[in-house]
N, CA and C of each residue as an Amber inpcrd file, in Angstrom:
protein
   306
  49.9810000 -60.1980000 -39.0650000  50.6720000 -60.1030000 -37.7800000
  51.6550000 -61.2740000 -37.6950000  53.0160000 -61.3280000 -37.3030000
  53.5320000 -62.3190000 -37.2610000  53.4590000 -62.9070000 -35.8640000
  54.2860000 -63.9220000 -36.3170000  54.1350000 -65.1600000 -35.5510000
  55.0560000 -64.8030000 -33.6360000  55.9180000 -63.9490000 -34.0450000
  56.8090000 -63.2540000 -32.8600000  55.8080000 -62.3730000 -32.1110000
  55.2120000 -61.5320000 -32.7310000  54.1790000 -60.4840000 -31.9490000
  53.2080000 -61.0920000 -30.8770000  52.7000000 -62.1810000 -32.0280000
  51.3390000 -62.6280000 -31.0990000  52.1280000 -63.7240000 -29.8560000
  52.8130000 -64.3410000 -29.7060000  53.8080000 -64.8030000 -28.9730000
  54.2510000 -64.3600000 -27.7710000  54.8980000 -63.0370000 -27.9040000
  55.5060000 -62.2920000 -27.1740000  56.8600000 -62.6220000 -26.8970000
  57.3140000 -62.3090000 -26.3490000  58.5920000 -62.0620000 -25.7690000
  59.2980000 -62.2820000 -24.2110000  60.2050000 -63.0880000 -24.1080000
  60.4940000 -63.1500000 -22.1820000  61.8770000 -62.9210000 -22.1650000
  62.2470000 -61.9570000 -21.6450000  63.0800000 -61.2690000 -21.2930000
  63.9350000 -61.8120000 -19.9740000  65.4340000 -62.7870000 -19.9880000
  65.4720000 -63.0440000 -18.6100000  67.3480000 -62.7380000 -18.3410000
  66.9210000 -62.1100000 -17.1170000  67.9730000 -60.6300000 -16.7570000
  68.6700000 -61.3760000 -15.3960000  70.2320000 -61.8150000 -15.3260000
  70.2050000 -62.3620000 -14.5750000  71.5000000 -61.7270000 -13.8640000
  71.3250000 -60.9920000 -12.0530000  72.5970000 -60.0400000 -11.7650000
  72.7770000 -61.1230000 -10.6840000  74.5940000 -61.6610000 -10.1050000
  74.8380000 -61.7500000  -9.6340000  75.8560000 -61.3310000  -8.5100000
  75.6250000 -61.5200000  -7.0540000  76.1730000 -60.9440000  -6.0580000
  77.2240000 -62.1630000  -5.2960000  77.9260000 -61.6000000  -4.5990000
  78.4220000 -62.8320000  -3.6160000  77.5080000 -64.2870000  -3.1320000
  76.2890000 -63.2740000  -2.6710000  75.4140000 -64.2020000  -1.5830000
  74.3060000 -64.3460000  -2.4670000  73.9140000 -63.6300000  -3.5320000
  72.8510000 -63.8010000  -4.1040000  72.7520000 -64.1560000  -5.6720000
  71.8270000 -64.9510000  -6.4400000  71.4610000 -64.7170000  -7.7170000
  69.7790000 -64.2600000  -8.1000000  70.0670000 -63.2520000  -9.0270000
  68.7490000 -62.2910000  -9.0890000  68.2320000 -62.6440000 -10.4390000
  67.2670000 -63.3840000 -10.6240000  67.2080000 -63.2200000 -11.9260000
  65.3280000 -62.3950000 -12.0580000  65.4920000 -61.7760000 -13.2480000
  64.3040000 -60.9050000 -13.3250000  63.9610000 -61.3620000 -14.8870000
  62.4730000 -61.7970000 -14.8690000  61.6660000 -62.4470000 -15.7640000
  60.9370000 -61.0430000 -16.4540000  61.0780000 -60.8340000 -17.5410000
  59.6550000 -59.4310000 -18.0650000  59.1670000 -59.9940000 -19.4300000
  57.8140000 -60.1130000 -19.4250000  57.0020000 -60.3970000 -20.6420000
  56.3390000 -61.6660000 -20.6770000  56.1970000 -62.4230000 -21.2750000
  55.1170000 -63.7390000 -21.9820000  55.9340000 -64.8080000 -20.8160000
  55.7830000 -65.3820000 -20.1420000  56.2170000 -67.0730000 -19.9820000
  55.1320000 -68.0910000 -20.2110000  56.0130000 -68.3050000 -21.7800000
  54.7600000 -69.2920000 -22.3420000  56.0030000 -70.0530000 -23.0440000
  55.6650000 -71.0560000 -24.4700000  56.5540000 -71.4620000 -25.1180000
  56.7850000 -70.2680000 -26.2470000  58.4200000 -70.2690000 -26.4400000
  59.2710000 -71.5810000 -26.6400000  59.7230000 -71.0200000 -25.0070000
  59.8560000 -69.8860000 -25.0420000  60.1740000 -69.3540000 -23.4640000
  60.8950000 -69.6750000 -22.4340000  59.9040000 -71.0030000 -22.1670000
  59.6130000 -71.7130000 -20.9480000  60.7970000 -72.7200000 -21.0820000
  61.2720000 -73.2740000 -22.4380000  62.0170000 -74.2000000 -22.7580000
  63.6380000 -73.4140000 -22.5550000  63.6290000 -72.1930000 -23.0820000
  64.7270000 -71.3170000 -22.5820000  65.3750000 -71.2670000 -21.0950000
  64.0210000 -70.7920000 -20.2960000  64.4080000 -70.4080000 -18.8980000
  64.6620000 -71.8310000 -18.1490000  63.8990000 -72.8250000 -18.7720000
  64.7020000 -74.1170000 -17.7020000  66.0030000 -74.5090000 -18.5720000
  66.1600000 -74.0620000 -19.6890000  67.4160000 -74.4880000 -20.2990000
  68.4560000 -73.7050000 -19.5510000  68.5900000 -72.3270000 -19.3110000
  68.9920000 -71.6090000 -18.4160000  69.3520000 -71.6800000 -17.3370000
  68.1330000 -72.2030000 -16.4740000  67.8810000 -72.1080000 -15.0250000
  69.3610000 -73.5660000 -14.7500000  69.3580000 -74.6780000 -15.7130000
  70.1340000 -75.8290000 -16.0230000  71.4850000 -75.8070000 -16.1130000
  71.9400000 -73.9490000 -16.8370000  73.0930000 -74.1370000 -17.0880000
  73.9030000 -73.4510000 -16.3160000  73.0720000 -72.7440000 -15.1220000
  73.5680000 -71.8780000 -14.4340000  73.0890000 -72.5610000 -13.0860000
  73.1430000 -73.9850000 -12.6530000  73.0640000 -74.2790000 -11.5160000
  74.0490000 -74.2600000 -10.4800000  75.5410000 -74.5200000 -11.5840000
  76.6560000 -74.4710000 -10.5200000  76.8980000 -73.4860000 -10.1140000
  76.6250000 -72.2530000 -10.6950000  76.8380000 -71.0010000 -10.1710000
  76.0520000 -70.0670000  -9.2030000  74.9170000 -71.2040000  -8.7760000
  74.1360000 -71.0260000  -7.9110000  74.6570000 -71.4240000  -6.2540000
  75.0080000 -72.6760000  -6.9560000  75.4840000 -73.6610000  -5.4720000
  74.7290000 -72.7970000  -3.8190000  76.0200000 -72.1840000  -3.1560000
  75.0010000 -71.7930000  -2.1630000  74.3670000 -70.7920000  -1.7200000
  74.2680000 -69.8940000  -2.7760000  74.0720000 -68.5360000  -2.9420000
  72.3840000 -68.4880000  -2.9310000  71.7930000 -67.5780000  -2.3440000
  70.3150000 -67.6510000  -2.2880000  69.8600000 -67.0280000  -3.8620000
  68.9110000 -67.9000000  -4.3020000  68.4250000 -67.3440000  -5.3410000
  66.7600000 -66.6460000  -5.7600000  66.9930000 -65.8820000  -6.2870000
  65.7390000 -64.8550000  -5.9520000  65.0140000 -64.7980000  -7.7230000
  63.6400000 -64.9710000  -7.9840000  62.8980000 -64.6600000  -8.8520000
  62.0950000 -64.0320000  -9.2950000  62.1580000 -62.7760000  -9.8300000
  61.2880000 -61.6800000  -9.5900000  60.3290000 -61.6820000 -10.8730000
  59.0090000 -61.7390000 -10.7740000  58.1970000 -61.5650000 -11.8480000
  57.2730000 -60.2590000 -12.0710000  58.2050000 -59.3960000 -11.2570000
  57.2130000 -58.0160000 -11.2980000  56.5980000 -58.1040000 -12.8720000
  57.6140000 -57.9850000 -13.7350000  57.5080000 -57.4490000 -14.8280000
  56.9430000 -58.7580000 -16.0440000  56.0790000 -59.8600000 -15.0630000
  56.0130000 -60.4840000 -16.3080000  54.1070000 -60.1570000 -16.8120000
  53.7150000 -60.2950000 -18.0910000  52.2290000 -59.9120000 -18.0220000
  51.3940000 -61.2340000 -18.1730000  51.7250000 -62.4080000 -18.5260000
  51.1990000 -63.7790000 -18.5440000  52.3110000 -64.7940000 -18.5790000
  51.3330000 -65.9680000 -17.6450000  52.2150000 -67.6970000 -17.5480000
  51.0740000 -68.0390000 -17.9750000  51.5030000 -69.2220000 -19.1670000
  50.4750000 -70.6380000 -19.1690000  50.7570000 -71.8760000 -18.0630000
  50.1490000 -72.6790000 -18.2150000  50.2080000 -73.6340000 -17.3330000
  51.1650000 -74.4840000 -16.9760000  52.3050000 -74.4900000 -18.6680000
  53.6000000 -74.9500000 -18.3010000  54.3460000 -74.2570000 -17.8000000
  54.3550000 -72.4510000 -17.5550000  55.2160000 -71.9310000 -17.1660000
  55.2440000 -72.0300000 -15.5230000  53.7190000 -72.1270000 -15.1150000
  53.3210000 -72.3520000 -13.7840000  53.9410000 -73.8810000 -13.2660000
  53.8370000 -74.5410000 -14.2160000  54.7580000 -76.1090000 -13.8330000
  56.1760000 -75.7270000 -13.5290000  56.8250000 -74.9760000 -14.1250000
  58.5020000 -74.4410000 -14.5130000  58.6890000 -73.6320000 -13.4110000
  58.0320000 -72.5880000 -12.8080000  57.9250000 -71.3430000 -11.3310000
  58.0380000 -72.7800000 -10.3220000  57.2850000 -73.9500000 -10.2990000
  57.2610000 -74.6930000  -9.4710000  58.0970000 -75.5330000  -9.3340000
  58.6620000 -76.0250000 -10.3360000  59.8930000 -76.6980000 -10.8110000
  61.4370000 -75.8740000  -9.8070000  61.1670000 -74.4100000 -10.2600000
  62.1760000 -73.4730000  -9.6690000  62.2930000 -73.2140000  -8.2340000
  61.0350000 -73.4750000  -7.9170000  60.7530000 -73.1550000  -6.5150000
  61.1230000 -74.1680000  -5.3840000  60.7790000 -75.4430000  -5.8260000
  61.2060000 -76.7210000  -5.2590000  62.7390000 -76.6010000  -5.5160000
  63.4500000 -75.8220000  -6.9290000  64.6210000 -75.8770000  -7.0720000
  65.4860000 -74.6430000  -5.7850000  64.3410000 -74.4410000  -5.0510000
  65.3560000 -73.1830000  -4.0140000  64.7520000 -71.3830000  -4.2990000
  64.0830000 -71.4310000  -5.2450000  64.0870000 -70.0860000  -5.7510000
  63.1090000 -69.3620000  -4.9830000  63.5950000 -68.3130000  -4.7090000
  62.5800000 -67.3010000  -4.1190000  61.2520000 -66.7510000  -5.0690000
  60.0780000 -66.6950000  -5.0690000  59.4040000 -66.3520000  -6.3710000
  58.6960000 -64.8760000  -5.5860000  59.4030000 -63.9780000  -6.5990000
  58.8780000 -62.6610000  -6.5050000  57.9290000 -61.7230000  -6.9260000
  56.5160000 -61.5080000  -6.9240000  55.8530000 -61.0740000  -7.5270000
  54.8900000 -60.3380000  -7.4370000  54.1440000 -58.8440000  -7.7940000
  54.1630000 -57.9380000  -7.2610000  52.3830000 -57.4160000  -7.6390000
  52.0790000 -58.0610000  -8.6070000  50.7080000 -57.4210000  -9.6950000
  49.5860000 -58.6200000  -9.0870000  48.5290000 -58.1550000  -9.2390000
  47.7360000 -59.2520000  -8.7940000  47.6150000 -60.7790000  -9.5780000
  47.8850000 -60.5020000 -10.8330000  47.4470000 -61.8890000 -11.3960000
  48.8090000 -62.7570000 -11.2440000  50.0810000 -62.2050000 -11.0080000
  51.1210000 -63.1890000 -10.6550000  51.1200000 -63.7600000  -9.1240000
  50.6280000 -62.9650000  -8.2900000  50.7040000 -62.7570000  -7.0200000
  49.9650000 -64.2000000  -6.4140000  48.8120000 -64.4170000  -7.2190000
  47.7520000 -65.0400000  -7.4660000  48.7870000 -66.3430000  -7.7880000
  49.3350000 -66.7370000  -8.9970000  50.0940000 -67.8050000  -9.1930000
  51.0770000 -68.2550000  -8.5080000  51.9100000 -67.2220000  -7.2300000
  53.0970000 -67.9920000  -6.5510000  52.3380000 -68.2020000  -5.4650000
  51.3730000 -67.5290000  -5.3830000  50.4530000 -68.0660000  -3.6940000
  50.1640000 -69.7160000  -3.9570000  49.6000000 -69.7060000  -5.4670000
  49.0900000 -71.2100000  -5.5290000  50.5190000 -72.0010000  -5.6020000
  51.5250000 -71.5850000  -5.9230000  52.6300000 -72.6100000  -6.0510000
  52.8180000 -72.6130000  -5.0570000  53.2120000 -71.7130000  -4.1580000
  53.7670000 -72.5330000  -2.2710000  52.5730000 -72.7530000  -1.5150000
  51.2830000 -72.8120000  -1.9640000  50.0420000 -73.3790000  -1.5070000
  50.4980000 -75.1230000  -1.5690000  50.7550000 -75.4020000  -3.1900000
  50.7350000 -76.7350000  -3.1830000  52.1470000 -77.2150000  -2.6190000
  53.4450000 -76.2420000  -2.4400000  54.4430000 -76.8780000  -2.3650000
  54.6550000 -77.0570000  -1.1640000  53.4620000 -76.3880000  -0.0120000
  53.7800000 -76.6100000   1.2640000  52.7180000 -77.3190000   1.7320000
  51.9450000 -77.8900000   0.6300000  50.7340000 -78.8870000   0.8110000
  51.9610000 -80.5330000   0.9360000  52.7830000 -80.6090000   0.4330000
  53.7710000 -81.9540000   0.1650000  54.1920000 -82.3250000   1.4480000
């Protein structure tokens, strides 16, 4: 089995509107991944400026613990965290649990 399979894959889909940026996460957020989407999330800040930004994880099937650091990272960064299945649902509750614990 290679090394890509067992890994997986993160898929990140990003549509923009006047007022909005949408970006949609599907598959693994784990490494190298995780190093992608904040490399990303980094290079596309100016094009954020004041546009509301929205994060949808319907479609993702696992976060490790750094990716849960990185959702939180995003979230403090403005981002809406969207998520629809129970076991993600479960992870943005705990991120604006702690981020509205501050």
């Amino acid at each position: 089995m290679d090394e890509e399979r067992v890994m997986g894959m993160l898929r990140i889909t990003i549509a923009e509107t006047l007022t909005e940026q949408k970006w949609t996460l599907e598959g693994r957020l784990v490494q190298p991944w995780i190093s992608e989407l904040k490399s990303t999330w980094t290079k596309t800040e100016n094009a954020r400026r004041e546009r509301k930004c929205v994060v949808d994880l319907t479609a993702v099937t696992f976060i490790d613990k750094n990716g849960e650091k990185v959702l939180a990272e995003l979230s403090r960064g403005g981002a809406q965290l969207i998520a629809t299945g129970c076991y993600t649902r479960h992870v943005v509750h705990n991120i604006e649990r702690k981020k509205s614990n501050r």
